[in-house]
N, C-alpha and C positions, 0 to 999 in steps of 0.2 A: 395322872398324866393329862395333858393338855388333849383336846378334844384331835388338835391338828398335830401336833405332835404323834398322836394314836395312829393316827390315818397313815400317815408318813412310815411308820414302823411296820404299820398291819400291810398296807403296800409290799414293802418291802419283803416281807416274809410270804404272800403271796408271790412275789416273783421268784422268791427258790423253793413254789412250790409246794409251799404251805396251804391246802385246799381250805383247812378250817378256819383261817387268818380271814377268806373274803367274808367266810360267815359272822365272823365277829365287826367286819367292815360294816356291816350294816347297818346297827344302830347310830353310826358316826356320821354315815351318808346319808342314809334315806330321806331325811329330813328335807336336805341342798338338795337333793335331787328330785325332789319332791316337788320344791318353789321351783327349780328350773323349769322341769314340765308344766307346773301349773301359769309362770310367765307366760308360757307358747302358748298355752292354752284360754286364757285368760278374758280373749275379746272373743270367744268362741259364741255362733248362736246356739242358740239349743237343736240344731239338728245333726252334731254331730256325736258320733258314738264312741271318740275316745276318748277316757279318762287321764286326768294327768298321774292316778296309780297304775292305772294299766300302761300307760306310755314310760312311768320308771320301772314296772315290774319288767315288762321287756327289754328297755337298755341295760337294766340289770343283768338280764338273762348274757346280754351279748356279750357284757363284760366278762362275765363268773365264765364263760366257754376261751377267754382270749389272754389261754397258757401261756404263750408263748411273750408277752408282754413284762418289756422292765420297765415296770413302775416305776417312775422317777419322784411322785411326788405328789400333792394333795392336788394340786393343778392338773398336772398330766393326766392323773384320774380323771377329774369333773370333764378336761379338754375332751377323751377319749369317751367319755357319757356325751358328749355335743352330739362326735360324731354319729354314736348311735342313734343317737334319735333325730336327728337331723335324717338316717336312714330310713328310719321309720316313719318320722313323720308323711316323708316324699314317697315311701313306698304304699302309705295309706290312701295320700291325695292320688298319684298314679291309679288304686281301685276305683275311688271316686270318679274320678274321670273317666274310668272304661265302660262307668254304669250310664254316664251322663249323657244323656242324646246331643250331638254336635258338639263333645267335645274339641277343645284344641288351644292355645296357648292365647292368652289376653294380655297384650301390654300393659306393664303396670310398673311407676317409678318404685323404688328403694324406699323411700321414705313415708311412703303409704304402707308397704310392706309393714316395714319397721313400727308404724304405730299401730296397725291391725294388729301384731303377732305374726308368730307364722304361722300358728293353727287355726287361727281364723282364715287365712285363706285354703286350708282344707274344707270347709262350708261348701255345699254343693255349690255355690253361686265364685268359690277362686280358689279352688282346688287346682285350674289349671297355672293362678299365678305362681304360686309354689312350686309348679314343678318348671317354670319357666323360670324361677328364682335358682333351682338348683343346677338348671342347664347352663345359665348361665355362671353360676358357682363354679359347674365342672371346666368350661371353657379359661376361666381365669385359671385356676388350677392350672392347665395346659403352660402358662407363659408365666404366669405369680404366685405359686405354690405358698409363697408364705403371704401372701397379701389375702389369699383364698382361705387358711386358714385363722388368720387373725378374723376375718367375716363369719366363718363356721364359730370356731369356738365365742365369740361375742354372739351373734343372731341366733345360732341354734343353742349356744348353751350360756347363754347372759353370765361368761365368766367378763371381770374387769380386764382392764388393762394391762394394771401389775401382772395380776397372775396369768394372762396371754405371756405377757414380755418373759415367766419366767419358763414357761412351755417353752416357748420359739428361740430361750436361750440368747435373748436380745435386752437391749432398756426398753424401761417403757414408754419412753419417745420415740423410739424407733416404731415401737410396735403402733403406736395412735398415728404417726407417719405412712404406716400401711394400710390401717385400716381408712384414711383418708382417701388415699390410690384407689385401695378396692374399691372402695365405694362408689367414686366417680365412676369407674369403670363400667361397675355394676350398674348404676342409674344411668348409664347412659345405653348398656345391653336393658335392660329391663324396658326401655320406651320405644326400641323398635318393632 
């Protein structure tokens, strides 16, 4: 059977509850979620102490706890690994930050974001841009829920467009249409 066809099935039989289905998920995933992490991670300097196996063992972890999820689909899955670690990543820079003398939030546009990573601004030196990125992540959410998560699933989990459009249940004009929104929104929350 097709690698994606597999995921799709084993998915599915985790959603009624088939606990051994996730474990056989994992030779199909780890790999993508693998590169995911290691994207985020990627412009990282050498003084940080997460790995991109330790940052998929734990969206792992959150996945394999989150019963109550119907899988819809090879997407939905990777979408739903974003938000984890999107979790994680903010809750690591948050520690960073409490350790950091004179913490406090650094403006910083989007598109710097975007070519640092986001795990590079976990780096003792923007750990707070991160989590100034997720503040304002949260506040679009408030009024653009979908334009918020077309930004989560792309930036924290480098899924394409296709497969955002077929999460969000939209075309994938629709979906590069939102993510254009966010974004603006975004860079222009980000430089105050």
């Amino acid at each position: 059977m097709q690698p994606i066809g597999e995921i799709t099935r084993l998915l599915g039989l985790a959603s009624r509850g088939n606990a051994q289905a996730f474990n056989d998920l994992v030779p199909f995933v780890y790999d993508e979620l693998h590169a995911i992490a290691a994207r985020r991670l990627n412009a990282e300097d050498g003084g940080h102490t997460l790995t991109p196996t330790a940052l998929v063992h734990e969206a792992y972890l959150q996945l394999v706890e989150q019963d109550r999820t119907e899988w819809q689909s090879r997407a939905h899955f990777f979408a739903v690994a974003a938000m984890a670690m999107r979790r994680i990543l903010v809750t690591h820079a948050r520690s960073r930050a409490r350790h950091k003398r004179g913490a406090g939030v650094v403006p910083m546009d989007l598109d710097t974001a975007e070519r640092m990573g986001v795990t590079a601004m976990i780096a003792d030196e923007q750990s707070d841009q991160l989590i100034a990125l997720d503040s304002a992540l949260t506040d679009l959410k408030a009024f653009n829920e979908s334009g918020a998560s077309v930004v989560e699933y792309r930036f924290f989990g480098g899924l394409q467009f296709k497969e955002i459009a077929e999460v969000l249940g939209v075309s994938e004009i629709t979906a590069r249409r939102r993510w254009t929104v966010a974004r603006a929104w975004l860079r222009r929350e980000m430089v105050r």
